[in-house]
DSSP file (Angstrom, degrees, kcal/mol; ACC not computed):
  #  RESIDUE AA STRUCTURE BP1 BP2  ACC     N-H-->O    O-->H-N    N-H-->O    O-->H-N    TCO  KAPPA ALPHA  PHI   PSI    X-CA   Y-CA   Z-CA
    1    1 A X     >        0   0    0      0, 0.0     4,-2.0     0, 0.0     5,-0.1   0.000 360.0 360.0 360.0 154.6   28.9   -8.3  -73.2
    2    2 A X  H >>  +     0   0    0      2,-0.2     4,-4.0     1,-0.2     3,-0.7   0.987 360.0  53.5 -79.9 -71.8   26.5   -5.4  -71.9
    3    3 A X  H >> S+     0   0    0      1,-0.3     4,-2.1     2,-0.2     3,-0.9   0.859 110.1  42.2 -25.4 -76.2   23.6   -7.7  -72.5
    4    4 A X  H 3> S+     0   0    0     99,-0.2     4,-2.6     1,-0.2    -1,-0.3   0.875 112.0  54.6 -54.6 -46.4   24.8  -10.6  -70.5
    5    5 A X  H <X S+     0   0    0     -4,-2.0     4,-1.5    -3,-0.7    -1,-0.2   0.708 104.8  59.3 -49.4 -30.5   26.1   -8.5  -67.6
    6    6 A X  H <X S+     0   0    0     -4,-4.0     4,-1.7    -3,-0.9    -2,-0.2   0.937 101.7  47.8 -55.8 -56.6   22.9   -7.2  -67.4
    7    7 A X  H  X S+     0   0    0     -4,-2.1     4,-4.7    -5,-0.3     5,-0.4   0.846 108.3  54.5 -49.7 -55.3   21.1  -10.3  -66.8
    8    8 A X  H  X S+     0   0    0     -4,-2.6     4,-0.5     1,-0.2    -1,-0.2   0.980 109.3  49.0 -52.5 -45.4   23.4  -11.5  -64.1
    9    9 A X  H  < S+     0   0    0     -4,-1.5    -2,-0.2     1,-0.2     4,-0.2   0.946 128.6  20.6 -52.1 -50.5   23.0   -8.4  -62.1
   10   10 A X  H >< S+     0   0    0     -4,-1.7     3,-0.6     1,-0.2     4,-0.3   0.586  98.9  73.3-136.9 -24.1   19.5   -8.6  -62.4
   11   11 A X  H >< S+     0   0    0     -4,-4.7     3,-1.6     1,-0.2    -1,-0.2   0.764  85.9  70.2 -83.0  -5.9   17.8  -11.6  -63.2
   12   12 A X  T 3< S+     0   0    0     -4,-0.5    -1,-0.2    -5,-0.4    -2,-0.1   0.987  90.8  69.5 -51.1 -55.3   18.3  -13.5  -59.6
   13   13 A X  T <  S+     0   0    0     -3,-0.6    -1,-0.2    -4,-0.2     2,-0.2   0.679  87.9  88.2 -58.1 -15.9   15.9  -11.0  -58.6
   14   14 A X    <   +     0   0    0     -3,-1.6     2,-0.2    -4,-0.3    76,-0.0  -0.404  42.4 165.2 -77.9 148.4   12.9  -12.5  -60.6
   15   15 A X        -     0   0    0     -2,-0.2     2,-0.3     6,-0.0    79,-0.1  -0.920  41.9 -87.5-148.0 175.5   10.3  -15.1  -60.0
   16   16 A X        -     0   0    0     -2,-0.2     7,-0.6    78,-0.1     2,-0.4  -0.487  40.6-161.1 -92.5 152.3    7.1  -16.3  -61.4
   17   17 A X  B     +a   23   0A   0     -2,-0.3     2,-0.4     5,-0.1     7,-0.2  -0.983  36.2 101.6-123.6 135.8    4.0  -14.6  -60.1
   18   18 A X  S >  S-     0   0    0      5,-2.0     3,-2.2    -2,-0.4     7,-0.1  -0.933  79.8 -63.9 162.8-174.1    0.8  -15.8  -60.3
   19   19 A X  T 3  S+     0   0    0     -2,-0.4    -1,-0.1     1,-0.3     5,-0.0   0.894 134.2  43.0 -79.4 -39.5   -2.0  -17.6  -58.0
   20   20 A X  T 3  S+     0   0    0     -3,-0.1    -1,-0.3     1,-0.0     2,-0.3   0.095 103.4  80.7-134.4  82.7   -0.1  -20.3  -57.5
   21   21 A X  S <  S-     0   0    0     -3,-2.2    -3,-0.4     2,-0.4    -1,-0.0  -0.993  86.6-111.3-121.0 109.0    3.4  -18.5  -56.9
   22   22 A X  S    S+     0   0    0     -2,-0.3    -5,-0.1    -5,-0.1    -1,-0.1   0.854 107.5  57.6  -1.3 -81.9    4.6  -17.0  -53.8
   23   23 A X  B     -a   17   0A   0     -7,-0.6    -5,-2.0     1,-0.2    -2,-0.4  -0.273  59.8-178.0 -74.4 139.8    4.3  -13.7  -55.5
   24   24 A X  S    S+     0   0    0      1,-0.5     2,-0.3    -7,-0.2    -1,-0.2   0.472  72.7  24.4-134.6  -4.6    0.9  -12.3  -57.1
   25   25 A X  S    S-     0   0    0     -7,-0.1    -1,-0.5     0, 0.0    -7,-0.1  -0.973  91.5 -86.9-154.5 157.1    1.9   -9.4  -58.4
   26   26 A X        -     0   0    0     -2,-0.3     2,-0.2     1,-0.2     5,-0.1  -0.343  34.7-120.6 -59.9 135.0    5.3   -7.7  -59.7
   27   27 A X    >>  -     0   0    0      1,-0.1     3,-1.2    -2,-0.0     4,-0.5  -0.340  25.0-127.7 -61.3 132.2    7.5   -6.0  -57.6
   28   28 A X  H >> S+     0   0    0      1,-0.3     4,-2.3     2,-0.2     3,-1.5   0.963 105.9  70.2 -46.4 -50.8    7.8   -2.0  -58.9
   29   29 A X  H 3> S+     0   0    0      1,-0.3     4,-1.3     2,-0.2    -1,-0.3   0.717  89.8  56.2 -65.4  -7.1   11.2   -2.5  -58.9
   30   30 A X  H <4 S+     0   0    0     -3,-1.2    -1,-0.3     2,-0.2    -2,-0.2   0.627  92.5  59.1-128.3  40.8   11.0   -4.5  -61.4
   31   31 A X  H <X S+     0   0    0     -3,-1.5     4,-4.9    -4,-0.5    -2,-0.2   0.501 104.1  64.9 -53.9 -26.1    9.4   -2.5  -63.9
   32   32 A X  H  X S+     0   0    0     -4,-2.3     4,-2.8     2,-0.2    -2,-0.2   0.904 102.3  46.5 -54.9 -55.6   12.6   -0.3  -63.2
   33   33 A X  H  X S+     0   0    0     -4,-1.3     4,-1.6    -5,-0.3     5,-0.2   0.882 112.9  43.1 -71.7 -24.7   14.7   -2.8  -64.4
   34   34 A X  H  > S+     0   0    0      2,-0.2     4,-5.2     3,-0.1    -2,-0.2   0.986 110.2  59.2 -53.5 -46.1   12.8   -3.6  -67.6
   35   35 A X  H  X S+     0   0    0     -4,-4.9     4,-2.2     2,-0.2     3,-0.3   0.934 113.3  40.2 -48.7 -58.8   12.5    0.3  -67.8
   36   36 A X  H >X S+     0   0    0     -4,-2.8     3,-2.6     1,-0.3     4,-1.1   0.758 113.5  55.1 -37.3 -85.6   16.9    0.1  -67.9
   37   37 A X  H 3X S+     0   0    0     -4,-1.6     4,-0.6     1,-0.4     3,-0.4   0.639 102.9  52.8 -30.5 -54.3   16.8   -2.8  -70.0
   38   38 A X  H 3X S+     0   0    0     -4,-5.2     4,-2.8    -3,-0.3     3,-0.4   0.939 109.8  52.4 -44.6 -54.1   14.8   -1.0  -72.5
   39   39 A X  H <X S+     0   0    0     -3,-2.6     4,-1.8    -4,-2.2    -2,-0.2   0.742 109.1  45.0 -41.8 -32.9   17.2    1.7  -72.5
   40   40 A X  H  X S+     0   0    0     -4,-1.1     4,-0.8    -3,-0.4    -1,-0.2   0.531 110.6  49.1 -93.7  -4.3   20.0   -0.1  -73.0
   41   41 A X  H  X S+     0   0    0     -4,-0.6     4,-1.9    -3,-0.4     5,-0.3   0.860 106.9  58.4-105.0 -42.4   18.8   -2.3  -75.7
   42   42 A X  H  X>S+     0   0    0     -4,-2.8     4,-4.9     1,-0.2     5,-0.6   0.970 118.8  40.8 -36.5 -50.9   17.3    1.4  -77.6
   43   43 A X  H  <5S+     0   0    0     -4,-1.8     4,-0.2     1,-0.2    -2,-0.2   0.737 112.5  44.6 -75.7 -20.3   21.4    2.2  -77.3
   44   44 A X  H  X5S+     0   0    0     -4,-0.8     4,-1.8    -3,-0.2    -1,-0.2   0.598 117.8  50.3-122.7 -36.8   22.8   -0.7  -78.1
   45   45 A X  H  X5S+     0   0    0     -4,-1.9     4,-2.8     2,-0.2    -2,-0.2   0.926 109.9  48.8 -78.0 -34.2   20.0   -0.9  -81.4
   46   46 A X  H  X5S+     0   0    0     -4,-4.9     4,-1.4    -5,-0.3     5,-0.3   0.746 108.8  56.9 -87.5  -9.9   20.6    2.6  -82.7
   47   47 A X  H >><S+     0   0    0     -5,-0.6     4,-2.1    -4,-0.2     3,-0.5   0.945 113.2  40.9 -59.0 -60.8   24.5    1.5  -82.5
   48   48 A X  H 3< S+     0   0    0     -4,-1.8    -2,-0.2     1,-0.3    -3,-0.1   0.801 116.8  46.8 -65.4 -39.5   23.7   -1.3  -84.7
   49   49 A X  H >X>S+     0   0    0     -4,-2.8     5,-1.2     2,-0.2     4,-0.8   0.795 114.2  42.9 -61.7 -45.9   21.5    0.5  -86.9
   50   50 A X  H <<5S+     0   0    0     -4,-1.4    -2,-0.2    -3,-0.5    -1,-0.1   0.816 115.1  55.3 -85.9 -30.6   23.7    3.9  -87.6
   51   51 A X  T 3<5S+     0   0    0     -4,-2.1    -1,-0.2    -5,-0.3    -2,-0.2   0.637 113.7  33.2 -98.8   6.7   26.7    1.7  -88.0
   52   52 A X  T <45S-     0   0    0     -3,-0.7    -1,-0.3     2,-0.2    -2,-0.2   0.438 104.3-124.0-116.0  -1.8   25.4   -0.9  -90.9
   53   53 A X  T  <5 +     0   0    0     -4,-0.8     2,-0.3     1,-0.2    -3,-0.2   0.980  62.8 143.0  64.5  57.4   23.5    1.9  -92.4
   54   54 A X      < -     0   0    0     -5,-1.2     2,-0.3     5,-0.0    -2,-0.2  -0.794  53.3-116.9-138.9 161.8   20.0   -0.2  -92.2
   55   55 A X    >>  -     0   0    0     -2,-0.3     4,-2.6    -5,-0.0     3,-2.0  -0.746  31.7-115.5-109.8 112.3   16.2    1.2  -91.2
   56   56 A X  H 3> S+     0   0    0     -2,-0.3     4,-0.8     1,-0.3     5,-0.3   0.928 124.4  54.5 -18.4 -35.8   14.6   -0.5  -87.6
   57   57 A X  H >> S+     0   0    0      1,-0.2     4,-2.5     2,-0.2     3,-0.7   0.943 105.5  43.4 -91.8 -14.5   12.2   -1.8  -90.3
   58   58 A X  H <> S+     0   0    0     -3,-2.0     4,-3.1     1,-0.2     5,-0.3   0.962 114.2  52.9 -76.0 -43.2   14.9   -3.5  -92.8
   59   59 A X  H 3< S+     0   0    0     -4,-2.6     4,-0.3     1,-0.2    -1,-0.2   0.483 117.7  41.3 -70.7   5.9   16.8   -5.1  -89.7
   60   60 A X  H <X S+     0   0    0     -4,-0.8     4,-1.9    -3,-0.7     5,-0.4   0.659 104.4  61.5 -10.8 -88.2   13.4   -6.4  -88.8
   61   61 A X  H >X S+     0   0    0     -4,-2.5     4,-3.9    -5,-0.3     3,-1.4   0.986 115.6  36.0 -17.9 -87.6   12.4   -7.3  -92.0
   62   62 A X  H 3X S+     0   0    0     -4,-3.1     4,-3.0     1,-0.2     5,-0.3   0.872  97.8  69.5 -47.2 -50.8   15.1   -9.5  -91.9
   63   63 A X  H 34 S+     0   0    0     -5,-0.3     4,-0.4    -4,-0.3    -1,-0.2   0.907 115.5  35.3 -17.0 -65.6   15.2  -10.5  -88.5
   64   64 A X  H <X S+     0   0    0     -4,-1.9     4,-3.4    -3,-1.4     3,-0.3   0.844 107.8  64.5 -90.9 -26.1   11.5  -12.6  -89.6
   65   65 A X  H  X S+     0   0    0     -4,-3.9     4,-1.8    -5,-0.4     3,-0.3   0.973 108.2  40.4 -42.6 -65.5   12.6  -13.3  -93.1
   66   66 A X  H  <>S+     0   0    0     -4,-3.0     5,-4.7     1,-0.3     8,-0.2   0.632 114.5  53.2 -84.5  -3.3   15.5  -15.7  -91.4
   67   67 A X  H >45S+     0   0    0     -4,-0.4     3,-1.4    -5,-0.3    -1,-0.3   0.835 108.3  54.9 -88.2 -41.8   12.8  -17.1  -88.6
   68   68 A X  H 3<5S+     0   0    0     -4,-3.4    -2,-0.2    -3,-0.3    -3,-0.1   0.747 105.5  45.2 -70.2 -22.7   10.6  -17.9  -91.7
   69   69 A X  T 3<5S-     0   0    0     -4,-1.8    -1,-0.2    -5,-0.3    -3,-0.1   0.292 128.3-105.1-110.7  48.9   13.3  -20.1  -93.5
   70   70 A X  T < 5 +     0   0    0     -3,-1.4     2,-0.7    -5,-0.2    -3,-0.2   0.832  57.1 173.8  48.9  43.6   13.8  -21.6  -89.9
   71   71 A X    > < -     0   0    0     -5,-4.7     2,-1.7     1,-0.1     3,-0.9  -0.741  34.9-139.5-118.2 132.3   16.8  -20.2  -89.0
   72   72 A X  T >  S+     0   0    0     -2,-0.7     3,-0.6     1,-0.3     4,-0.3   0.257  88.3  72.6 -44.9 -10.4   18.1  -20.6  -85.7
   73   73 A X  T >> S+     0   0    0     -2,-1.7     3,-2.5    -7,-0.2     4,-1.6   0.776  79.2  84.2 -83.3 -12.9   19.5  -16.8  -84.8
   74   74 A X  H <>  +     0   0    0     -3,-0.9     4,-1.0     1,-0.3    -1,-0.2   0.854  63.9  79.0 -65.6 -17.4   16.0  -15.5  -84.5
   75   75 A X  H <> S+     0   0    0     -3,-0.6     4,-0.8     1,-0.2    -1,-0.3   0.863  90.5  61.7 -73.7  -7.1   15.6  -16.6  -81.0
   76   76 A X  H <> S+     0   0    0     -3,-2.5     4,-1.2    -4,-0.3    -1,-0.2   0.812  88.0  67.4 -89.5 -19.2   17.7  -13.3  -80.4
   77   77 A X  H >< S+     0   0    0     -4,-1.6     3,-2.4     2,-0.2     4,-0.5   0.846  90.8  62.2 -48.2 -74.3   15.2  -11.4  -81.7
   78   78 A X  H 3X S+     0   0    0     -4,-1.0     4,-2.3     1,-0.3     3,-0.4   0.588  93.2  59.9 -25.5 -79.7   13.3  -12.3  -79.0
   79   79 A X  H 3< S+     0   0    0     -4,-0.8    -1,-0.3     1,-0.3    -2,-0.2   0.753 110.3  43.4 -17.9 -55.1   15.8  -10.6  -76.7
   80   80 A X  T X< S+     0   0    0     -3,-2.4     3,-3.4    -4,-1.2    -1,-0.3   0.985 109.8  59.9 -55.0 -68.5   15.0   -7.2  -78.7
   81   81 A X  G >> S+     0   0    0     -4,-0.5     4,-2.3    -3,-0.4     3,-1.6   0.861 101.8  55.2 -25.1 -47.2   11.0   -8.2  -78.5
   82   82 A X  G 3< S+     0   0    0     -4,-2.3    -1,-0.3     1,-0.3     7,-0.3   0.554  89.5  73.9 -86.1  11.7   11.5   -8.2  -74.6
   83   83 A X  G <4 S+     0   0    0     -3,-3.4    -1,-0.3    -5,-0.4    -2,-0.2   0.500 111.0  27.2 -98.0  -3.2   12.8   -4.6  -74.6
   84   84 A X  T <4 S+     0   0    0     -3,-1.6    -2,-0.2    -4,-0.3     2,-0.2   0.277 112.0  67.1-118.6  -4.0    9.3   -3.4  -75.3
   85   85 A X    ><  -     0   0    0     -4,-2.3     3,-7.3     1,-0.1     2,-1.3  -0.375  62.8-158.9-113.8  77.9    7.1   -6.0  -73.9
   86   86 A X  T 3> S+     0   0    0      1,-0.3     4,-0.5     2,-0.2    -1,-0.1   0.401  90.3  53.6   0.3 -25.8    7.2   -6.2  -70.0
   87   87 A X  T 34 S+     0   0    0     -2,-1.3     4,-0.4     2,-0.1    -1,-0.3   0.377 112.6  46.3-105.2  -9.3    5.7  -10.1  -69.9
   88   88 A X  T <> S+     0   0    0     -3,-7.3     4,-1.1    -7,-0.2    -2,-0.2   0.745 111.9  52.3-109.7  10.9    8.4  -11.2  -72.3
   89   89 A X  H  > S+     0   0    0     -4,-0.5     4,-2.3    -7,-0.3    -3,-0.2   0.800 110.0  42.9 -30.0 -64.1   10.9   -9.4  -70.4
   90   90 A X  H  X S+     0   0    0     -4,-0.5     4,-1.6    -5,-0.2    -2,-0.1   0.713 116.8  52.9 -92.1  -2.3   10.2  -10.8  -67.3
   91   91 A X  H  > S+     0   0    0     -4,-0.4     4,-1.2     2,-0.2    -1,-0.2   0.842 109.4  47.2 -57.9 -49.2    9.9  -14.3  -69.3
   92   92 A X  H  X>S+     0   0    0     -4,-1.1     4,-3.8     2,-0.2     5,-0.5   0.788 111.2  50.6 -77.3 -46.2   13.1  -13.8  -70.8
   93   93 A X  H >X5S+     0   0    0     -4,-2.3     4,-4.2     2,-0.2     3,-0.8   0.953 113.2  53.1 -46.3 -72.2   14.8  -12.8  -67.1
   94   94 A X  H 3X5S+     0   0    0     -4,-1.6     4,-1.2     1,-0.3    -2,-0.2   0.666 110.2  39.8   8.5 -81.5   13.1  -16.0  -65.9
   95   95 A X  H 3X>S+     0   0    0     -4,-1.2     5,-2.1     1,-0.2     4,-0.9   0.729 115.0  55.6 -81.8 -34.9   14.5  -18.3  -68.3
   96   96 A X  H X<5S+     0   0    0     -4,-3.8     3,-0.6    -3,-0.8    -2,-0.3   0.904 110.6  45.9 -81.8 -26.7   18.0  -16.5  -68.1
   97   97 A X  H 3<<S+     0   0    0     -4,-4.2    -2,-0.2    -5,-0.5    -1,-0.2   0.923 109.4  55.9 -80.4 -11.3   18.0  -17.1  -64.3
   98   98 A X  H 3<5S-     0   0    0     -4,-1.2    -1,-0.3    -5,-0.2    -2,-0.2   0.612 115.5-114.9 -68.0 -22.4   17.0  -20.6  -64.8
   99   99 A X  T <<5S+     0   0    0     -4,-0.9    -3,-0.2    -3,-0.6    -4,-0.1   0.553  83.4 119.3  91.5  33.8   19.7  -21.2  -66.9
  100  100 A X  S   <S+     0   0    0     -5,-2.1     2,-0.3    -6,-0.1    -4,-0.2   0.104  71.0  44.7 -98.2  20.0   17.3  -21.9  -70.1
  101  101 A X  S    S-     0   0    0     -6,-0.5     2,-0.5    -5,-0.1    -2,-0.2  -0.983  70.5-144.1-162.9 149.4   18.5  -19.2  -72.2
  102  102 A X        -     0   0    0     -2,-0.3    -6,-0.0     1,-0.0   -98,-0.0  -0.948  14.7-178.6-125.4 121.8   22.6  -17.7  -73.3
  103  103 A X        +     0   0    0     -2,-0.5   -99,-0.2   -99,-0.1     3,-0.2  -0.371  54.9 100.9 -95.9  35.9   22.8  -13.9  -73.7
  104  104 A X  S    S+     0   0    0      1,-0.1     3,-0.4  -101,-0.1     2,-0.3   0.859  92.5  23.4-102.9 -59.6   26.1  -13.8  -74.6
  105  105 A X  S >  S+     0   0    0      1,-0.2     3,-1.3  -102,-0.1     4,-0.2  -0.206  73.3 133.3 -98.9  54.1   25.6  -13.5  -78.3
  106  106 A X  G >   +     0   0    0     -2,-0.3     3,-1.0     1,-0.2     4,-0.3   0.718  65.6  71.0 -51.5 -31.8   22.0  -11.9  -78.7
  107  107 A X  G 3  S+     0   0    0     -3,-0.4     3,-0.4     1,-0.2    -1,-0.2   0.460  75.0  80.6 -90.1   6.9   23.3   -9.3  -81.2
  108  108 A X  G X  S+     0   0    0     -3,-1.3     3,-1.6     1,-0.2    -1,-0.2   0.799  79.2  74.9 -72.9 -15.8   23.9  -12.2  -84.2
  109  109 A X  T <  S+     0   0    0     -3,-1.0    -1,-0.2     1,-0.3    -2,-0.2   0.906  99.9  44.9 -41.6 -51.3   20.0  -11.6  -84.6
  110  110 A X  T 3  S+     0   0    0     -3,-0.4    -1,-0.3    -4,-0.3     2,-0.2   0.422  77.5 104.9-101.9  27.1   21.3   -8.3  -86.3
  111  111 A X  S <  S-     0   0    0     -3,-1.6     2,-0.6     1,-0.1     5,-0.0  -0.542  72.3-137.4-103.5 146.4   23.8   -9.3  -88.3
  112  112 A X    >   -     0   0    0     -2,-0.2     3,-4.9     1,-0.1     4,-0.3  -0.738  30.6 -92.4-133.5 141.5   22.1   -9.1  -91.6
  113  113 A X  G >  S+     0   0    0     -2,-0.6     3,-2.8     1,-0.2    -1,-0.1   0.842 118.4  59.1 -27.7 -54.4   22.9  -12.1  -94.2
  114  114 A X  G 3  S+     0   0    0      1,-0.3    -1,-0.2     2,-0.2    -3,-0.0   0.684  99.2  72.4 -69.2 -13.7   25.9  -10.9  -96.3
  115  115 A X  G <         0   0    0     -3,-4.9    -1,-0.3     1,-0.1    -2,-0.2   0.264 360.0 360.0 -86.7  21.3   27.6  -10.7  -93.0
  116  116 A X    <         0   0    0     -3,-2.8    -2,-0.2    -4,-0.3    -1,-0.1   0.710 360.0 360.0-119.6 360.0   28.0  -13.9  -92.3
């Protein structure tokens, strides 16, 4: 999976930053990789979208609908989330290089109820 390949390449390269961290501020380079990762998660969303025939805002919609009657595929939304916020990005990197978090099947988040 794109998603998962991604992460290996890339998430070694992360650490926590902060006052007391080695690191105190983000490397450029990796806003570059978010920037990719954002790209690839736009392609990978308007795949998903053209090919179930659903609106960003219904697969959405849904997305919090199935987080609200507590079920458990919503932690891949997150994975989508971090493609346009940069701190949960490098949060999500973080946790994947730590080995607190499985990308392998991120995309059941979009699988819309009458698919399963």
């Amino acid at each position: 999976m794109e998603l998962n390949a991604f992460a290996q390449r890339h998430a070694w390269k992360f650490d926590e930053v902060g006052p007391s961290s080695p690191k105190h501020d983000h490397p450029h380079d990796w806003h570059d990789i978010f920037q990719e990762y954002e790209e690839m998660m736009r392609r990978r969303t308007d795949q998903f979208l053209d090919r179930e025939g659903v609106t960003a805002e219904q697969a959405v919609e849904e997305c919090f609908r199935m987080k609200n009657e507590g079920n458990s595929k919503f932690q891949y939304f997150e994975y989508l989330a971090a493609a346009v916020d940069y701190r949960k990005f490098h949060a999500l990197m973080l946790d994947f290089k730590e080995g607190r978090r499985n990308l392998t099947h991120w995309w059941t988040c979009l699988q819309l109820e009458e698919d399963d």
